[in-house]
One Martini backbone bead per residue (centre of mass of N, CA, C, O) as a GRO file, in nm:
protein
  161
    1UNK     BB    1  -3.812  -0.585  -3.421
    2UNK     BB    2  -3.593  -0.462  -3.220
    3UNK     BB    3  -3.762  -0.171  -3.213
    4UNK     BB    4  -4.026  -0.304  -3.094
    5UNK     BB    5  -3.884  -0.378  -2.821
    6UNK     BB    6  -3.736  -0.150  -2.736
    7UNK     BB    7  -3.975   0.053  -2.729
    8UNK     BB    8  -4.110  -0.131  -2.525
    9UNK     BB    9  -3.882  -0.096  -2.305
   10UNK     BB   10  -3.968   0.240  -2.310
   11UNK     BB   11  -4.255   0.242  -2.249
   12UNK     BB   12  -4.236   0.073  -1.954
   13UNK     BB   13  -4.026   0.274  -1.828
   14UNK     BB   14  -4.213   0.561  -1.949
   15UNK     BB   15  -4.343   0.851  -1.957
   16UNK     BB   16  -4.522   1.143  -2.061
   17UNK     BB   17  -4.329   1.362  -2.218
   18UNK     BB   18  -4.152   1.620  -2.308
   19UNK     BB   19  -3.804   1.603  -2.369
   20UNK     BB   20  -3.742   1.891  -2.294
   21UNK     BB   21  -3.868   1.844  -1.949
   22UNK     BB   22  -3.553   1.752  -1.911
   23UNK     BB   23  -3.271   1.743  -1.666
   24UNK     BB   24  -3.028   1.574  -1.551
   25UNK     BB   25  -2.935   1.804  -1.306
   26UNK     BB   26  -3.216   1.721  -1.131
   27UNK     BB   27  -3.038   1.385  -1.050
   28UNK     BB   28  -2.728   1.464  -1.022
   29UNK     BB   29  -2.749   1.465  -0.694
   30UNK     BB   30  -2.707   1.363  -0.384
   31UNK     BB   31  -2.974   1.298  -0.390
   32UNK     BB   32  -2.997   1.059  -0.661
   33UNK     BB   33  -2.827   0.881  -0.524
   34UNK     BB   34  -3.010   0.805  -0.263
   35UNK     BB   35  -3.194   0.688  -0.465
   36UNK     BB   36  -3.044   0.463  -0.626
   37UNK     BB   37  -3.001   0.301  -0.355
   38UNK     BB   38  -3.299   0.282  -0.279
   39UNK     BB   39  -3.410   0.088  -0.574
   40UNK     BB   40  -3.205  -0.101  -0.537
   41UNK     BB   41  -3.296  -0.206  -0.263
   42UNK     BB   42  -3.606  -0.278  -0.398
   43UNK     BB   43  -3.447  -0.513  -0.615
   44UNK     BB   44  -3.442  -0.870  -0.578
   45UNK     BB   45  -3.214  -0.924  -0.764
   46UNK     BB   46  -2.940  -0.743  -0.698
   47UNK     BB   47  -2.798  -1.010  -0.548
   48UNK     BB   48  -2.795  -1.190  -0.857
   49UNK     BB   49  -2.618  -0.979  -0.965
   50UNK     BB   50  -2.338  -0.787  -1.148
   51UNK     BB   51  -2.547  -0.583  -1.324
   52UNK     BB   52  -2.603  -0.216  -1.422
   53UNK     BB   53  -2.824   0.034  -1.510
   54UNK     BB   54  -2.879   0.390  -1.583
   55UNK     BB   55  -3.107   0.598  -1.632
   56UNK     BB   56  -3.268   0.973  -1.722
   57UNK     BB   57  -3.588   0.977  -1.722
   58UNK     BB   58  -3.825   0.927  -1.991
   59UNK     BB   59  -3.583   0.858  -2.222
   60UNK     BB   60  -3.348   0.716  -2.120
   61UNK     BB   61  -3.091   0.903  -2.054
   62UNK     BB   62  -2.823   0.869  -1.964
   63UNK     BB   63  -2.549   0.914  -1.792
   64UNK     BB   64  -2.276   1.046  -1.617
   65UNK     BB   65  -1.931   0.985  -1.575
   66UNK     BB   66  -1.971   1.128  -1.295
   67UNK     BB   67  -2.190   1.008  -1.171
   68UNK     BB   68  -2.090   0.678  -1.177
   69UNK     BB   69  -1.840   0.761  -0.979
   70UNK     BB   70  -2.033   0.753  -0.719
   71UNK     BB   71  -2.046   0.382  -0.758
   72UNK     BB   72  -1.826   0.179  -0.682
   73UNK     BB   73  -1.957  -0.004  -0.437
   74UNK     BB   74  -2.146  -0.121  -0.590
   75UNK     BB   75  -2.392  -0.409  -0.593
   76UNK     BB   76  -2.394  -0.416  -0.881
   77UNK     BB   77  -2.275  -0.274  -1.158
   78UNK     BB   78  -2.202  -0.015  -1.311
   79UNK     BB   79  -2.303   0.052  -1.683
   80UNK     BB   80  -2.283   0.229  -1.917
   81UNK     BB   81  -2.499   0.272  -2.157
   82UNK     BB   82  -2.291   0.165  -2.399
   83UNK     BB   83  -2.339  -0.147  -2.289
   84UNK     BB   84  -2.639  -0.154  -2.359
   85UNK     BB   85  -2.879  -0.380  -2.543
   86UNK     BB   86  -3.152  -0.495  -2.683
   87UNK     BB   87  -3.290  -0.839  -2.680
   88UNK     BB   88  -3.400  -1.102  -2.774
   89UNK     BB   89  -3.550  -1.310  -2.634
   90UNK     BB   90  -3.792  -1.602  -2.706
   91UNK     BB   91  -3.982  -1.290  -2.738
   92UNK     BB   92  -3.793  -1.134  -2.550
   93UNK     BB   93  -3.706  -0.878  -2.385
   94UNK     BB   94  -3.329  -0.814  -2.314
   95UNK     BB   95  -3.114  -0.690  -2.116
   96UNK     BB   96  -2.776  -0.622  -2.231
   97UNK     BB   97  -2.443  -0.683  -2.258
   98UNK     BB   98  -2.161  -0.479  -2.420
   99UNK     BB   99  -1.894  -0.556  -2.584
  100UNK     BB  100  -1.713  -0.410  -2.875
  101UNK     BB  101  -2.051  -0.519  -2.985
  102UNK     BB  102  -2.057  -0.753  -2.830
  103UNK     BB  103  -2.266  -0.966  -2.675
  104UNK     BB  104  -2.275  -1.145  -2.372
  105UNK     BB  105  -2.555  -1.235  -2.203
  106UNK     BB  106  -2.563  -1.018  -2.012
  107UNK     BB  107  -2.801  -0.949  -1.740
  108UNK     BB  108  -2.970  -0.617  -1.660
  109UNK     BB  109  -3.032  -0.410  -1.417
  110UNK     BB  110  -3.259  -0.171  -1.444
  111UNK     BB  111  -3.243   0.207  -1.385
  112UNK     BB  112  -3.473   0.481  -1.327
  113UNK     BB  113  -3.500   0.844  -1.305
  114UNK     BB  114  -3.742   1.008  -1.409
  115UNK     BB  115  -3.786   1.228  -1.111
  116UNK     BB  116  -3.696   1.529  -0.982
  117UNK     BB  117  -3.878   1.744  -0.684
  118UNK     BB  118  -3.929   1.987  -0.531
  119UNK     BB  119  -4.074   1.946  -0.133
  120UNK     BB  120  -4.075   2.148   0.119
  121UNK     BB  121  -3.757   2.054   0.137
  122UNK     BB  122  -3.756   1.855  -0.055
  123UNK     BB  123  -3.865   1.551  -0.226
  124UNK     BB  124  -4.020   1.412  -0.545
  125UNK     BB  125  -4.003   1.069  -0.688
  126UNK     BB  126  -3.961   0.882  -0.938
  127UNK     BB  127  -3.902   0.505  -0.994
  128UNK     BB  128  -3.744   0.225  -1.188
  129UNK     BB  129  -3.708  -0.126  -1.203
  130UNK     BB  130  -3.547  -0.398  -1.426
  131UNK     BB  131  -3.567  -0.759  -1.486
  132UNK     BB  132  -3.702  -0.922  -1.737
  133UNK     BB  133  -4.028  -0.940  -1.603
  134UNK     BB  134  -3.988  -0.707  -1.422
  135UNK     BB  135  -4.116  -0.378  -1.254
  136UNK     BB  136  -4.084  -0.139  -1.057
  137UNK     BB  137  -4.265   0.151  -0.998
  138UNK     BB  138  -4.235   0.461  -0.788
  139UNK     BB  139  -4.276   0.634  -0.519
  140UNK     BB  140  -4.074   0.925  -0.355
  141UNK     BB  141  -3.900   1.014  -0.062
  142UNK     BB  142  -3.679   1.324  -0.018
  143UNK     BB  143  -3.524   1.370   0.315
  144UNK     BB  144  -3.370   1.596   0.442
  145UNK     BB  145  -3.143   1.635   0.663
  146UNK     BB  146  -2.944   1.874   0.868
  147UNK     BB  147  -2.684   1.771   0.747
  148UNK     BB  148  -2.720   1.689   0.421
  149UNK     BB  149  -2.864   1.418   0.343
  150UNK     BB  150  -3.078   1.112   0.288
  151UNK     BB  151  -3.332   1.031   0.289
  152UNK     BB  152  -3.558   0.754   0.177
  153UNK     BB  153  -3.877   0.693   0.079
  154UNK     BB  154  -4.131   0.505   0.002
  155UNK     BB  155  -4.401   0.447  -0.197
  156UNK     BB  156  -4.612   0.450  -0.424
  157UNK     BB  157  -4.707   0.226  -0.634
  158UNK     BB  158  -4.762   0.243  -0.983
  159UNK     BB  159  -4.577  -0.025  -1.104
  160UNK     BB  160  -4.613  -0.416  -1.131
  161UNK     BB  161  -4.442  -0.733  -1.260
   0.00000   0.00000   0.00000
């Protein structure tokens, strides 16, 4: 039962690819940070929580802890891949922190940056947030600034519940 529960909420933020055509390299940089905070600024639940994970890629990767070392600044807080897991609560998928192998019962709004592409000097970005029954997954536009910075611009949402 856990296993159909954890499969259907990686279905349900994940796209379809070859698992093989995703590098985390392609998310984990200058770019990749301003979307994750222009994610999360998208995420209405984000100023009532404590906590938050991010996968990357189609298949939910971890982040790397150079990478997540980038957001010390961030409320809700960042918790590496391996604090966090899915059970079931009332009959519903429920993303929870687990401390030393135990879970603590704290509801974590989960952040996935599915895909960065280089797009005629910028980038183009699919990105979802998740948080109970909630999940908003969308496109955006990641904009060099002449400075070296990145303005995030939203697109169209692809899926919304």
């Amino acid at each position: 039962m856990f296993r159909l529960l954890a499969a259907g909420l990686c279905l349900l933020l994940s796209a379809c690819q070859p698992k093989d055509a995703f590098d985390p390299r392609t998310v984990e940089t200058d770019a990749g940070a301003a979307l994750v905070r222009a994610v999360l600024a998208d995420c209405p639940e984000a100023n009532d929580q404590r906590k938050m994970c991010l996968t990357l890629g189609p298949h939910q990767a971890a982040a790397s802890e150079e990478f997540l070392k980038r957001f010390p600044d961030l409320q809700p807080r960042m918790l590496p891949h391996n604090r966090v897991t899915v059970l079931a609560l009332n009959g519903k998928p429920r993303v929870l922190e687990k401390s030393d192998g135990i879970t603590t019962g704290d509801l974590i709004i989960l952040l996935q940056i599915n895909e960065i592409k280089p797009a005629n000097g910028n980038y183009q970005a699919i990105a979802a947030w998740a948080f109970k029954d909630s999940l908003r997954r969308r496109n955006y536009t990641i904009v060099t600034n002449a400075d070296g910075t990145f303005k995030v611009e939203p697109g169209a949402v692809i899926e919304e519940k």
